[in-house]
ZAMARGU-4260 file (C-alpha; in steps of 0.2 Angstrom, whole numbers, plus 5000, padded with zeros to 4 digits):
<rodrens>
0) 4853/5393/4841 | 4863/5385/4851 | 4878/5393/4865 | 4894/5381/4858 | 4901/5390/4845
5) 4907/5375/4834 | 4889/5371/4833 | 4877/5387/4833 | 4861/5376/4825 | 4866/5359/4837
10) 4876/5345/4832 | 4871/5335/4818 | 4856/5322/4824 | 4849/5308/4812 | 4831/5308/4808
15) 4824/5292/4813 | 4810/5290/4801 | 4814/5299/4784 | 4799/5304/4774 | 4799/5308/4755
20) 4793/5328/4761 | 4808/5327/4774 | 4820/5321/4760 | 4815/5335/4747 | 4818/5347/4760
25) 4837/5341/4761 | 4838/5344/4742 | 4832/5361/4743 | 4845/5363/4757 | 4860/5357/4746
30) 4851/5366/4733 | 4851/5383/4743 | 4869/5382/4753 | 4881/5391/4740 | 4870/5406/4741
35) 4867/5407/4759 | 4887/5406/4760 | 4891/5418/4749 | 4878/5430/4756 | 4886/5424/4773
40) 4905/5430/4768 | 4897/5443/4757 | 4907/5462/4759 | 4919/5454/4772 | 4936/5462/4770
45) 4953/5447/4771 | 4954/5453/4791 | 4939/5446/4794 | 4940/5431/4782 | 4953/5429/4792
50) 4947/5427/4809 | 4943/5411/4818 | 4924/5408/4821 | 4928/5405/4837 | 4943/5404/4848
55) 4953/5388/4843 | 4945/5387/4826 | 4946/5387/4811 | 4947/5405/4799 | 4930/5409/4791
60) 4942/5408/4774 | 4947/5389/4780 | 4928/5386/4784 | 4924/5393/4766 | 4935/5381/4758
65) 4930/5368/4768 | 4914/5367/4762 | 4917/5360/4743 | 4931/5350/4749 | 4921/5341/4759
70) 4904/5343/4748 | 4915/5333/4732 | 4920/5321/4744 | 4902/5317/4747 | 4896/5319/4728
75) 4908/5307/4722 | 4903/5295/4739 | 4885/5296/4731 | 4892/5291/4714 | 4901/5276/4720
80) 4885/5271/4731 | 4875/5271/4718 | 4889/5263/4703 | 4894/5250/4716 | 4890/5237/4731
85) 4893/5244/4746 | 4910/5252/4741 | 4921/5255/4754 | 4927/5275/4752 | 4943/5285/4757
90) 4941/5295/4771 | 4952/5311/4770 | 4958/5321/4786 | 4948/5338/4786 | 4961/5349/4799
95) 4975/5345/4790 | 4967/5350/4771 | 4960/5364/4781 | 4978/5371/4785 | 4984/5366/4766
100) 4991/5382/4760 | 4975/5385/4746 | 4962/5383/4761 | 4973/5396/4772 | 4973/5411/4760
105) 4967/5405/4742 | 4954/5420/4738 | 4935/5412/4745 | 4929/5418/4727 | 4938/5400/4719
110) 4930/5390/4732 | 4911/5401/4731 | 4912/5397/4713 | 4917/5377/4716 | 4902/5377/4727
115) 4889/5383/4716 | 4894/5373/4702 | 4895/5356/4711 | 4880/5359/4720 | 4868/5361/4704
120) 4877/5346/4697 | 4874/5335/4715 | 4857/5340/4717 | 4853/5335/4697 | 4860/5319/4704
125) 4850/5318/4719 | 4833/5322/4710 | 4836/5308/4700 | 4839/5295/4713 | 4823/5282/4713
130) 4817/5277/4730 | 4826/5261/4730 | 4842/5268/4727 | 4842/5279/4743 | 4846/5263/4754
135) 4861/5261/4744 | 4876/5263/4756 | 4896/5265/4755 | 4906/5258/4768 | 4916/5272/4779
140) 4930/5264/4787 | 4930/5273/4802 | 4910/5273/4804 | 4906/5260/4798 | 4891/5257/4783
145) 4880/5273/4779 | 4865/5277/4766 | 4863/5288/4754 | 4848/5291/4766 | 4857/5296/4779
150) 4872/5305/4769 | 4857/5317/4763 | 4852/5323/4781 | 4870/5323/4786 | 4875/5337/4770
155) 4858/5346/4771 | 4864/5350/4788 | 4883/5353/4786 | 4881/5367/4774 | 4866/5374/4788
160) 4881/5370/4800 | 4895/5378/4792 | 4886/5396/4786 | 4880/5396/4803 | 4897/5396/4812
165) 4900/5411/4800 | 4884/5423/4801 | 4885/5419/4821 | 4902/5427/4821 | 4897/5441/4809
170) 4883/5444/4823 | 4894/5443/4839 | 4908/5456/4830 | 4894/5467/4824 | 4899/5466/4806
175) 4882/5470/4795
</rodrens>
């Protein structure tokens, strides 16, 4: 665990050399996100959805909704990766979808559900990408050019990222 709150398991680092072993294990992490985040918000009442993960923060109700909005994002990404050369993609500003009324109260239920079912359809996806077809990359035009290699590890981590803001708060306010 790490001490800054925004990123309790560290900030995101990219493997340099990605095994086939290393890439199953980001599948498995995709696959297994919407059931740790629902067992992470699991019996929490609105007041606590409703607290910020840390001062400053987002609401663990914004962090929930997050997670699909940003997880499509990255699906449909894939799909355009592997339909077209080098696509360039639409970014989309997080904060401000984060303060959109649905990702301020909308129940976490809508979003829980969203998870789940995009996640199975994404990790079909990602089972079925041949070797070649991870070097496939889509053009971010404020990062510049990124593999569906890379774009892997990044997700496997951000849903490890993401419950872990959420059960770190649950421990430091002593809500079992």
């Amino acid at each position: 665990m790490n001490d800054d709150l925004r990123y309790p398991i560290g900030p995101f680092q990219q493997d340099e050399a990605v095994t086939p072993e290393r890439m199953r294990h980001w599948i498995g992490a995709i696959a297994e996100a919407p059931a740790r985040l629902r067992s992470a918000v699991a019996g929490l009442s609105d007041a606590q959805l409703d607290t910020p993960y840390r001062p400053g923060g987002w609401t663990v109700r914004q962090v929930v909704h997050h997670l699909p909005d940003s997880h499509l994002n990255s699906y449909v990404r894939f799909r355009l990766a592997l339909t077209e050369d080098n696509p360039t993609i639409k970014p989309y500003d997080e904060a401000r979808w984060a303060e959109l009324p649905d990702g301020r109260s909308a129940p976490v239920e809508l979003s829980l559900a969203l998870l789940e079912a995009l996640h199975r359809r994404w990790v079909l996806l990602l089972e079925s990408v041949d070797e070649p077809d991870w070097s496939r990359a889509y053009l971010h035009p404020e990062y510049g050019p990124r593999t569906l290699r890379e774009t892997l590890g990044l997700y496997a981590w951000h849903g490890r990222h993401h419950v872990a803001q959420i059960t770190s708060l649950r421990t430091r306010m002593g809500w079992t």
